[in-house]
C-alpha positions in Angstrom: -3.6 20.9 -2.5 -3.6 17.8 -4.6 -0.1 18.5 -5.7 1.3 18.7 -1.8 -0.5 15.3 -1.6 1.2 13.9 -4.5 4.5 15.3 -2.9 4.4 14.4 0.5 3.5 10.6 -1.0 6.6 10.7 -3.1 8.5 11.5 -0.7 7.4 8.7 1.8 7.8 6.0 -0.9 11.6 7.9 -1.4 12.1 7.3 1.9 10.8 3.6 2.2 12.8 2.4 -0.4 16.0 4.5 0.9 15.3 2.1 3.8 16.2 -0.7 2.0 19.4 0.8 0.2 17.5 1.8 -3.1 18.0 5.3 -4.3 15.1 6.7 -6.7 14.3 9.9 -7.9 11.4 12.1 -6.4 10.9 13.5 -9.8 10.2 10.2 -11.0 7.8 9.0 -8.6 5.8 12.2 -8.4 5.5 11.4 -12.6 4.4 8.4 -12.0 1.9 9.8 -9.2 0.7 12.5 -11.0 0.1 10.6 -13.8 -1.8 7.8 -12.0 -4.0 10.8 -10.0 -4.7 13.2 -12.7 -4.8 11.7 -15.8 -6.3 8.3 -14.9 -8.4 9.4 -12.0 -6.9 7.0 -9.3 -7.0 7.7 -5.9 -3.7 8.7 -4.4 -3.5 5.9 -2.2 -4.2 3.3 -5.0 -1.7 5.7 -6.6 0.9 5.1 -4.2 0.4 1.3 -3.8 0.7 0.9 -8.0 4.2 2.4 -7.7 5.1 0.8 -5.0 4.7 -2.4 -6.3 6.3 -1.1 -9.9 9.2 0.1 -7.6 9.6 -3.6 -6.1 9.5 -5.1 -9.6 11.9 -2.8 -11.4 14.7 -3.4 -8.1 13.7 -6.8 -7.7 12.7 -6.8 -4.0 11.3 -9.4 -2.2 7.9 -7.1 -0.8 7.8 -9.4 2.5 11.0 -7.9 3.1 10.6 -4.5 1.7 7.7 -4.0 4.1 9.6 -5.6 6.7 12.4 -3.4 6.2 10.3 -0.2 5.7 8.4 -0.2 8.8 5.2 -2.0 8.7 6.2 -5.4 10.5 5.9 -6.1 13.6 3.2 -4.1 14.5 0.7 -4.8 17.6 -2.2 -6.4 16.1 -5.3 -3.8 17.1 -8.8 -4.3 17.0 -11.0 -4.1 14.3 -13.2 -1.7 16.8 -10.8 0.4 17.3 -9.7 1.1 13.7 -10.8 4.7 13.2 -8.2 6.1 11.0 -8.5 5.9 7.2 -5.7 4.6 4.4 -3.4 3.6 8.0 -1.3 0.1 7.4 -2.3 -1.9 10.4 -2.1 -5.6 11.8 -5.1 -7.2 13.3 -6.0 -11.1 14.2 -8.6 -12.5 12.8 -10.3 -15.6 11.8 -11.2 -15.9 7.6 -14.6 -17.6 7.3 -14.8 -17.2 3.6 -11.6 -17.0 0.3 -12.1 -16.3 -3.0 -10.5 -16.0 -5.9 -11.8 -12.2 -7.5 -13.6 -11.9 -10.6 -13.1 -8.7 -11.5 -9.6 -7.3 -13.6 -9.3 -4.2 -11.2 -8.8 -7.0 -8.2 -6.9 -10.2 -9.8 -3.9 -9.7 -8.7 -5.4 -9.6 -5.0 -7.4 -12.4 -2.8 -10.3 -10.9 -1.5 -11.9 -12.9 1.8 -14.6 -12.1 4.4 -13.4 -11.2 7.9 -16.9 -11.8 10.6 -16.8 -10.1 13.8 -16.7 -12.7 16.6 -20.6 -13.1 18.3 -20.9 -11.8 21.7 
């Protein structure tokens, strides 16, 4: 089961980056999945994010555009409420009340902030 997960998500990033006029190999990417997943215990959508952003490095592509480009601009922004799906790219508004730098090594290449619900 894990293995058709690992597949399908190779394929996807295949196909994102095909978008932008990159060709990679599947073999390589399910390595690199595989690896990530079984060996090191990361969760497959961590996984997929890690070589993603590899992928970007390696081909030296702007990720602003790479997203862009692959499908995850432009989106309507949807409510927070109405957010039910799990590991789903998706655009909301939002006001940031609190930003920090992170602490921690698993998080320092990220900002990390606090998102409050508006009061009713």
């Amino acid at each position: 089961m894990e293995n058709e997960k690992i597949k399908q998500t190779s394929l996807e990033i295949k196909e994102r980056f095909a978008k932008v006029n990159v060709q990679i190999q599947e073999k390589d990417i399910v390595e690199q999945l595989s690896n990530l997943v079984n060996m090191f215990r990361v969760p497959l959508n961590e996984a997929s994010r890690n070589v993603t952003s590899r992928l970007l490095k390696i081909h030296n592509i702007n990720p602003d555009e790479f997203f862009a480009t692959a499908g995850f601009a432009n989106q309507n922004p949807v409510k927070i409420s109405e957010l039910i799906e799990d590991n789903k790219w998706c655009s909301f508004n939002a006001k940031v009340s609190i930003l920090w730098e992170p602490k921690h090594e698993k998080i320092l290449s990220r900002q990390a902030c606090l998102v409050m619900r508006p009061a009713r």
